[in-house]
C-alpha positions as CSV (number, residue, x, y, z in Angstrom):
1,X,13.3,-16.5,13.2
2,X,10.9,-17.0,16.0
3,X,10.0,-13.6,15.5
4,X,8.7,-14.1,12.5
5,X,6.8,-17.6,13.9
6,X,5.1,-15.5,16.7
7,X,4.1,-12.8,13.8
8,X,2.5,-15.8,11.6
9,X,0.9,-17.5,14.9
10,X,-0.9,-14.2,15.8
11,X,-1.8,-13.6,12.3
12,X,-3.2,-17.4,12.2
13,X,-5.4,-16.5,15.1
14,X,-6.4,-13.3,14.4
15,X,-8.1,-14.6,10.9
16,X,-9.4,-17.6,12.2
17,X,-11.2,-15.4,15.0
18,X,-12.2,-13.3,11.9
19,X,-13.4,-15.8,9.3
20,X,-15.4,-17.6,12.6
21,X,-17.3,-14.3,13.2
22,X,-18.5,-14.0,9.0
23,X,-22.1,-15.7,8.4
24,X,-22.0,-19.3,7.8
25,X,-23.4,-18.4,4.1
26,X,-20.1,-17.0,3.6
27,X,-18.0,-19.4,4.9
28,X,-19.8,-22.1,2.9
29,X,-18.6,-21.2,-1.0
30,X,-15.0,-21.6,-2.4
31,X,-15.8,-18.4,-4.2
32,X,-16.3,-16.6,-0.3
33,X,-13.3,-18.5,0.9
34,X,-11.3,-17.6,-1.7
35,X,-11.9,-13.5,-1.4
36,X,-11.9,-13.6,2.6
37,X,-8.3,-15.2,2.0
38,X,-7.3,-12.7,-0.4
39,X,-9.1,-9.9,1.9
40,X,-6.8,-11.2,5.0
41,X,-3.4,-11.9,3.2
42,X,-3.2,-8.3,2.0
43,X,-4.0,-7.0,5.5
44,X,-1.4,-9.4,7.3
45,X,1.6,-8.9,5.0
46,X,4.0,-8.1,8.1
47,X,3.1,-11.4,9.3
48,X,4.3,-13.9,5.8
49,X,7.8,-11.6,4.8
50,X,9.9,-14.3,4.9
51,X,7.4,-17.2,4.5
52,X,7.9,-19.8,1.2
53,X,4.8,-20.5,0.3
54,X,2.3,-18.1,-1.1
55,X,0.7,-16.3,1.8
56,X,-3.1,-16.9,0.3
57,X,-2.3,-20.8,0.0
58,X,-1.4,-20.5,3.8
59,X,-4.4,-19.2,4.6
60,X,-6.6,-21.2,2.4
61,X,-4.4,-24.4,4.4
62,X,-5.7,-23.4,8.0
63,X,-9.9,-22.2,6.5
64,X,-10.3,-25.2,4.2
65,X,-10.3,-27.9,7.1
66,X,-12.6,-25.5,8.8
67,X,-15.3,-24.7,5.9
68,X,-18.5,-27.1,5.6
69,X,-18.4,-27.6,2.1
């Protein structure tokens, strides 16, 4: 089990770090929100095996707070 919590934490930072670096244009529309989500939960998989909830809703979770909509 904490494997699997380390796995999600460094996946957590590692798309933070991404979605920070993307122009604020893009970080400013659900729509561009949405797709870098998408984008990012297909390309951590590893990371959400054994998470319950829906590894896009995760991620939206932790970029909503940080989007200036």
């Amino acid at each position: 089990m904490p494997d699997v919590r380390e796995k999600q934490r460094v996946a957590r930072r590692k798309i933070i770090r991404q979605w920070a670096k993307l122009p604020k244009d893009k970080r400013q529309s659900m729509e561009g929100i949405s797709e870098f989500a998408r984008t990012a939960a297909q390309q951590n998989e590893k990371a959400f095996v054994r998470s319950r909830r829906d590894p896009y809703e995760k991620i939206m979770g932790w970029l909503l707070p940080r989007a200036h909509l």
